[in-house]
Residue, then its C-alpha position, 0 to 999 in steps of 0.5 A: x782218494x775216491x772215484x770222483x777224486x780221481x776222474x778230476x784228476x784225470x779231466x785236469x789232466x785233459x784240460x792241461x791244467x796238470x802235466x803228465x809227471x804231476x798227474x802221476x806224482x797225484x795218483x801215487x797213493x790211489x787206489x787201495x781197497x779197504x776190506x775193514x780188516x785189511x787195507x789192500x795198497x794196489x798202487x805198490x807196485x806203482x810207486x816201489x816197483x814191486x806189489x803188495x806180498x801178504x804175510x800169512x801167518x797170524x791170518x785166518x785162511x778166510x782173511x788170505x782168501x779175502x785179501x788174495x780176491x781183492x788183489x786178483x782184479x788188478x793184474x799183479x801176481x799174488x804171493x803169499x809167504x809163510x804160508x802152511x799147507x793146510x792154507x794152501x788146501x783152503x786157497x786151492x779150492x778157490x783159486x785152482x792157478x795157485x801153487x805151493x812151495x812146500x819148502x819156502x812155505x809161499x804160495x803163488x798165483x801169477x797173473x802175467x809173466x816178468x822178463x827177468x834181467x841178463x844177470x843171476x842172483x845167487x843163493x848160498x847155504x853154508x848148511x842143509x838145514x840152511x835151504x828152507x830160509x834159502x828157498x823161501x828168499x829164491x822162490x821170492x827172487x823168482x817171483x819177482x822177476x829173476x833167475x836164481x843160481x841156488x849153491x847148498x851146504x858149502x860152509x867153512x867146515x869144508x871151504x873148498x866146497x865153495x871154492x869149486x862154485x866161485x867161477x858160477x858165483x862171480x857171474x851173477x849180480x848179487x848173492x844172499x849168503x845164508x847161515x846159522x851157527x857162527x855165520x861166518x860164510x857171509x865174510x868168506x864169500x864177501x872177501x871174494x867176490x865183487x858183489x853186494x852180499x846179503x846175509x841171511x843169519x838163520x836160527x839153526x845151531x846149537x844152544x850158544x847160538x842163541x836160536x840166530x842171534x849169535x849168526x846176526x850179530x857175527x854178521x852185523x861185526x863182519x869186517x868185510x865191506x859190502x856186507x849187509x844183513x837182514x834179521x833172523x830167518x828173513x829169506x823174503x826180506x833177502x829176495x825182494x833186497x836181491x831182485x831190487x839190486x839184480x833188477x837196477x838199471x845199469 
């Protein structure tokens, strides 16, 4: 859709020829900026609730660059995720508002504050070597809108350690349970809270485990209800589904 598109739409509007929820219905895929290497969907956020998140990895720092200037005129925050810190040196340089998560490897720049709901989301870990994937699925909740109760090491080996946090967890709306090895603490915590679980298999353990696969597929066989599961390392992809859940309207 083009400039000339949209003011028709717009003059159609005025003129009554459409409603207000049809001119909307028309305008949900306009506009998007096309940068012959990337095509920038402005309108994301529009229809999904959320803007456009830019993978990093794989792009030059040229192209994050390009994509990022693209994006600052409309208003959105920008996160980029995957991000090393040698990209983050290069975008500094041209945005000085942009800040880094060394940890969840994301870089922001925000452009307008969101008012997070009542509820929390918590984010578990059954390992320490678990928190760089934990990080990058709360930094992702935070940016998108939500507060965050980050709960680390509390795996079956020592299951009291979760036990002692249960009256916190219980209190929030969703939790993003992360493990690697076996994967078992998605059940555990699936069988005793009231809650969607997110589970999160991470690549941590040794050879058997098959660099996350045996963490997934343990997760995927899990016999508790409410359980679902995102792929391999995917902290983001549990972010963004635990802000989608935190942020419903009740």
């Amino acid at each position: 859709m083009n400039a000339s598109e949209l003011q028709k739409i717009l003059n159609d509007l005025s003129n009554g020829k459409f409603t207000i929820d049809e001119t909307m219905e028309k305008l949900r895929d306009f506009p998007y900026s096309d940068l012959g290497f990337a095509r920038i969907d402005h309108h994301r956020e529009f229809r999904t609730g959320y803007p456009e998140i830019v993978y990093c990895s794989g792009k030059t720092p040229e192209q994050v660059e390009g994509i990022f200037r693209a994006m600052e005129g409309h208003g959105n925050n920008i996160i980029g995720t995957r991000a090393s810190s040698g990209l983050y040196g290069h975008i500094a340089r041209s945005f000085p508002e942009a800040v880094y998560y060394d940890v969840a490897r994301i870089i922001s720049i925000k452009k307008r504050e969101i008012t997070p709901p009542a509820t929390r989301i918590a984010v578990i870990t059954a390992g320490t070597s678990d928190i760089p994937v934990a990080e990058e699925a709360a930094v992702t909740a935070e940016l998108l809108g939500n507060e965050v109760l980050r709960i680390f090491d509390v795996g079956v080996a020592g299951i009291h350690r979760l036990v002692d946090r249960l009256p916190e967890i219980r209190r929030c709306r969703v939790s993003i349970v992360i493990a690697g090895m076996e994967g078992a603490l998605a059940s555990v915590v699936g069988g005793l809270v009231d809650m969607p679980v997110i589970a999160v298999p991470t690549s941590v353990g040794y050879g058997a485990s098959f660099e996350g696969l045996s963490a997934l597929l343990a997760m995927m066989t899990s016999c508790v209800a409410g359980v679902t599961v995102v792929n391999i390392d995917n902290g983001f992809g549990a972010g963004y589904s635990a802000s989608m859940i935190n942020r419903l309207r009740k």
